[in-house]
C-alpha positions as CSV (number, residue, x, y, z in Angstrom):
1,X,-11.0,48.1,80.9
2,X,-12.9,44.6,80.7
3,X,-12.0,43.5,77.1
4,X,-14.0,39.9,77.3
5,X,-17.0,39.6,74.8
6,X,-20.4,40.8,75.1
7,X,-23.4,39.0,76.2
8,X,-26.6,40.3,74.1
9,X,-29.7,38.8,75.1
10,X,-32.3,40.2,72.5
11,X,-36.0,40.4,72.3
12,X,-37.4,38.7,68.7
13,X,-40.7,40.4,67.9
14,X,-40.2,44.0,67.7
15,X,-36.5,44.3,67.9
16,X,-35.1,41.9,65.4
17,X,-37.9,41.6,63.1
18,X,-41.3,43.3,62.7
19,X,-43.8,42.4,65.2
20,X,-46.7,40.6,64.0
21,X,-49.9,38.9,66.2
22,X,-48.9,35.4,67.4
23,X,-51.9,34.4,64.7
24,X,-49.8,34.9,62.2
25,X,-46.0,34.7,63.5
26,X,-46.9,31.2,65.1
27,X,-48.2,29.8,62.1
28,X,-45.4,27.0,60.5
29,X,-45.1,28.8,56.9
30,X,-44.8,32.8,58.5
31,X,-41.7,33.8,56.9
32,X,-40.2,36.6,59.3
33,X,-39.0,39.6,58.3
34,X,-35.8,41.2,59.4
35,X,-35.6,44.3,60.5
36,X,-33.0,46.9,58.7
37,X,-29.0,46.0,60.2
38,X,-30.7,42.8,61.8
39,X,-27.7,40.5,60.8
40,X,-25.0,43.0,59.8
41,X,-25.5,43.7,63.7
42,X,-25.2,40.0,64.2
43,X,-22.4,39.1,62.3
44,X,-20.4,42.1,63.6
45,X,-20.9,41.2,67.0
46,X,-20.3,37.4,66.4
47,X,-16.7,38.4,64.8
48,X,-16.1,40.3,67.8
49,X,-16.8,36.7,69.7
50,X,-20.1,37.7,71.7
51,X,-22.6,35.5,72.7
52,X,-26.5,36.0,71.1
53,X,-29.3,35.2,73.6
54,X,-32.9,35.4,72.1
55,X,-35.4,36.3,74.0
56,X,-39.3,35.9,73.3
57,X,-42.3,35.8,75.2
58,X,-43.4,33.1,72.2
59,X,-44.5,29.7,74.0
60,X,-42.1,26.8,74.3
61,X,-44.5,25.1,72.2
62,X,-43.3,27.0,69.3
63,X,-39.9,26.3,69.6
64,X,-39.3,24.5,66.4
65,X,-41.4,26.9,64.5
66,X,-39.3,29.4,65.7
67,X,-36.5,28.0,65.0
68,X,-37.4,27.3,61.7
69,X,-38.4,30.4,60.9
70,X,-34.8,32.0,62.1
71,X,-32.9,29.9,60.5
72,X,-35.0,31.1,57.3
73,X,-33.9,34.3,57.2
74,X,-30.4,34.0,58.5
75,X,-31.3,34.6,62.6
76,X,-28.5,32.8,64.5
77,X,-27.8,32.5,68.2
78,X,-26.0,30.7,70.9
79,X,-29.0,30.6,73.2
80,X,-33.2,30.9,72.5
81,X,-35.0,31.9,75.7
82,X,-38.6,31.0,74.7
83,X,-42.0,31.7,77.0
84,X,-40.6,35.1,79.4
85,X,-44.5,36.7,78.8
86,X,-44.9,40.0,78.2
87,X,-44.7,41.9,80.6
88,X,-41.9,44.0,81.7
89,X,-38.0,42.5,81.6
90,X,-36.1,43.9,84.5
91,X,-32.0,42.8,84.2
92,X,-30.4,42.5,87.3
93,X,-26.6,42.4,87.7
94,X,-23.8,43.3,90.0
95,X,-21.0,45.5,89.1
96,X,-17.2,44.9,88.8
97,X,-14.7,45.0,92.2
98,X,-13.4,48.3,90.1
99,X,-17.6,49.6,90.4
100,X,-17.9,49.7,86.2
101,X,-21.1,48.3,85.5
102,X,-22.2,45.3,84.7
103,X,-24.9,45.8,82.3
104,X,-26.5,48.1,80.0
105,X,-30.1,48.2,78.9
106,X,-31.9,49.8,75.8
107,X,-35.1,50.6,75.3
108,X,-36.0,50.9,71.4
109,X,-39.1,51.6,69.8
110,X,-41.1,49.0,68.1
111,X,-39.5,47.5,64.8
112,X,-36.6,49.6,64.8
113,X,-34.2,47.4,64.7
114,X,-30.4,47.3,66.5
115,X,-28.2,48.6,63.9
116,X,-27.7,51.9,66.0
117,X,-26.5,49.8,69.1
118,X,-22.6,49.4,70.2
């Protein structure tokens, strides 16, 4: 069994906090607002030593907004992937020597939120 930390790479809009029109999310004095289990999810995986990848399909132009607007409500991360589009995500990965796989992939309804993830 591979006991090494997780790698989460997460989608913002939608899946961390509610999903809002890029009129008003990109604007510098939208405060976001967190989904439910947002950061208890974070904070438990963080204690268990995973890494936090952001992903958004927000423009790199918008990085310090973004930022700004995460670290407002608590949102913290080892890594912010900023400009993917949005279109479809496809996660490609090999498996272990011992054929476990190397990566999951969930598909949750808009502003849900992660707190029934593992």
């Amino acid at each position: 069994m591979d006991n090494r930390p997780k790698t989460y790479l997460l989608d913002l809009d939608g899946t961390l906090v509610k999903h809002v029109t890029c009129s008003k999310s990109c604007r510098p004095d939208y405060k976001l607002e967190l989904l439910p289990g947002t950061l208890e999810k974070l904070e438990e995986w963080e204690l268990k030593g995973s890494k936090i990848i952001i992903t958004t399909g927000r423009k790199e132009a918008m990085r310090i907004i973004t930022e700004k607007q995460l670290s407002e409500v608590g949102i913290f991360f080892d890594l912010l992937i900023m400009g993917i589009g949005g279109g479809e995500r496809v996660l490609v990965n090999d498996k272990k020597p011992d054929g476990k796989l190397g990566a999951s992939c969930y598909n949750l309804e808009r502003d849900k939120g992660i707190s029934d993830l593992e």
